[in-house]
C-alpha positions in Angstrom: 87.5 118.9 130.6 90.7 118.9 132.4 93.5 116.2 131.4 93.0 114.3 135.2 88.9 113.6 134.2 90.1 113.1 130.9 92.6 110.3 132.1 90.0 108.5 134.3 87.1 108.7 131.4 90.0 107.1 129.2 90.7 104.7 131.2 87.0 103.1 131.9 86.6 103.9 128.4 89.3 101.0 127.8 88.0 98.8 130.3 84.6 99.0 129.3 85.8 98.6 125.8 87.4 95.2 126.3 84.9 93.9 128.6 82.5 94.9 125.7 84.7 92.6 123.0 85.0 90.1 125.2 81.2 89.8 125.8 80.2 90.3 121.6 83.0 87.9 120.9 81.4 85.2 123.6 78.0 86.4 121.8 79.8 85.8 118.0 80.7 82.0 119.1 77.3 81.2 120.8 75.8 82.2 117.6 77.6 80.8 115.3 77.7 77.7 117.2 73.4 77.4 117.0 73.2 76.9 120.4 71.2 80.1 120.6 68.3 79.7 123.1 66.7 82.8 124.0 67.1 81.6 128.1 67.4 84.4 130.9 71.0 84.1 130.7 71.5 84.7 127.3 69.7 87.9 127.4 71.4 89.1 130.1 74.2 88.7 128.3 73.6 90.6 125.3 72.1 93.0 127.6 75.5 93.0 129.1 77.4 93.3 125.7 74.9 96.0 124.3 74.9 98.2 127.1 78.7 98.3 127.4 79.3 98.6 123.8 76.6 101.5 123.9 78.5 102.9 127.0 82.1 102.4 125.6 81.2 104.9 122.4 79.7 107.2 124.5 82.9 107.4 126.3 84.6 107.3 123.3 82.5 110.9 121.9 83.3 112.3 125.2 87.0 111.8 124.6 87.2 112.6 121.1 87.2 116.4 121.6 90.1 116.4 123.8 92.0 113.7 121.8 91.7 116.1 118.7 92.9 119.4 120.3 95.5 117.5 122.6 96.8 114.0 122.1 96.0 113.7 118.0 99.3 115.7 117.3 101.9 114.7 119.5 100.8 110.9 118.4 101.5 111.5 114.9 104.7 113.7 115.9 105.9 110.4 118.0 105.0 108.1 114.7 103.0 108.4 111.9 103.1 105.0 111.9 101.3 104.8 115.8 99.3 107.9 114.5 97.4 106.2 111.4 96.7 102.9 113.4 95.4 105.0 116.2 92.8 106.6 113.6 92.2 103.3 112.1 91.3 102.2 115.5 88.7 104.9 115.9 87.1 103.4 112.4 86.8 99.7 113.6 85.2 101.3 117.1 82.5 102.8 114.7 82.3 99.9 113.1 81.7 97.7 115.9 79.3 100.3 117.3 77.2 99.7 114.2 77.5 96.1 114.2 76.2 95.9 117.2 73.2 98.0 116.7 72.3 95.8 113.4 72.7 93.0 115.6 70.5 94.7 118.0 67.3 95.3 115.8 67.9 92.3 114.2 67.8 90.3 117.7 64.4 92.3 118.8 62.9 92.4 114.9 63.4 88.9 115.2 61.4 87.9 119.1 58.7 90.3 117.7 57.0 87.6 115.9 58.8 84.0 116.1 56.6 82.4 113.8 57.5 85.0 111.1 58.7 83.5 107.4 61.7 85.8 107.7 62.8 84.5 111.0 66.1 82.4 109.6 67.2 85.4 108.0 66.9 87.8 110.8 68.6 85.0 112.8 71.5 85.2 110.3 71.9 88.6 110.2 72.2 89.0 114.0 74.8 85.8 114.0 76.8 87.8 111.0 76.3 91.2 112.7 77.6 90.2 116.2 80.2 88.3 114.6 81.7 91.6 113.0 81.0 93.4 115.9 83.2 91.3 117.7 85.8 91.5 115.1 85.7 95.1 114.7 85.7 95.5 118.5 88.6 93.4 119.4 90.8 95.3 116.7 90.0 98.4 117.9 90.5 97.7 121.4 93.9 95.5 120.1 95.3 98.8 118.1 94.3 101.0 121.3 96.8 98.7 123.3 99.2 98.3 120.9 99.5 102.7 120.7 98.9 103.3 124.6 101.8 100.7 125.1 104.4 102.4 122.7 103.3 105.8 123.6 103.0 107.3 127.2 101.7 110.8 127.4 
């Protein structure tokens, strides 16, 4: 992969990755707040939030080859400091990746059978799982910022 396609994947990578917290955490408070009615628009928008969290870690394993042979080192030569919270930021993207898969199954366990006994509790576990996928998401996209700001390669 040469560093230009590198750059451009990077950059939709972040996009997408934003536009992805954005959407869980706009998911997280809709949930929370009970108002959850399965309506046409609410699907599309976890449709929406899935697909770009999905998207955004695919990205992010296409990049991670070329981050370890190129970028990792000259990040923790610049800082440690920027160096550790850039790996801590590829945690909380796993993290959120995971979230929002439990959030996922839970969501379509859940509209399987309505009527099921278990239904609260699936409903809970998607509200808790999109809520820390949200969280997890918006640090990792927060930390991202916070090393691509102080470092320009």
């Amino acid at each position: 992969m040469t560093n230009e396609l590198a750059r451009r994947i990077a950059l939709g990578h972040g996009i997408a990755a934003w536009f992805a917290a954005v959407l869980l955490a706009t998911l997280a408070v809709v949930l929370v707040r009970r108002k959850l009615r399965l309506t046409r628009a609410y699907i599309t928008l976890v449709v929406l939030a899935m697909g770009l969290t999905f998207a955004t870690g695919v990205t992010g394993a296409l990049l991670d080859l070329p981050y370890r042979s190129h970028l990792r080192q000259r990040i923790f030569l610049a800082s440690h400091f920027l160096g550790w919270l850039f790996e801590r930021k590829l945690h909380f993207a796993f993290g959120a990746l995971m979230f929002a898969a439990i959030a996922l199954v839970t969501l379509l366990a859940g509209r399987t059978n309505p009527n099921d006994v278990a239904q609260p509790r699936l409903s809970a576990v998607t509200s808790v799982a999109f809520v820390a996928s949200a969280f997890f998401a918006l640090a990792a996209c927060v930390l991202s910022s916070v090393v691509a700001f102080r470092l320009r390669f």
